[in-house]
C-alpha positions in Angstrom: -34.5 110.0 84.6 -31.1 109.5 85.7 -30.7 112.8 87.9 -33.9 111.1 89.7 -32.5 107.9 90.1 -28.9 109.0 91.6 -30.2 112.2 93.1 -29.0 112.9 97.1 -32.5 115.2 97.5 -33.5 115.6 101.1 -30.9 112.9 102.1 -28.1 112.1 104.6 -24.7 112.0 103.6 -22.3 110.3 105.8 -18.9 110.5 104.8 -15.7 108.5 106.3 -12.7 109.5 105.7 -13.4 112.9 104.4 -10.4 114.9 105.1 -7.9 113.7 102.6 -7.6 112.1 99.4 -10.8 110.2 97.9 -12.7 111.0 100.8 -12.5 114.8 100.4 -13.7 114.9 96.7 -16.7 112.6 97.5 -17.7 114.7 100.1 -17.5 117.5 97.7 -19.6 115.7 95.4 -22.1 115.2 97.7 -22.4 118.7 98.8 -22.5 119.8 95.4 -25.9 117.0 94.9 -27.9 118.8 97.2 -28.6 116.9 100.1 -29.8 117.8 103.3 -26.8 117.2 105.3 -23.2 115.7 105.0 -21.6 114.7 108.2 -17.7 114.0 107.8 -16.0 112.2 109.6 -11.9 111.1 110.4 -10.4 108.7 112.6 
């Protein structure tokens, strides 16, 4: 039930910040959730 409620299946990540720090680990996460695609951005 949970895994369904939070799961990133078939979905677009868009990540801010994602070269350093926070940013970089949430990315990770994301990529590690399956989704379809994470886009990463800085500045």
């Amino acid at each position: 039930m949970i895994e369904s409620l939070f799961s990133l299946q078939d979905k677009i990540c868009v990540v801010t910040g994602g070269r350093h720090g926070l940013g970089s680990y949430m990315a990770q996460g994301f990529l590690e959730s399956g989704p379809k695609r994470v886009y990463i951005t800085d500045r």
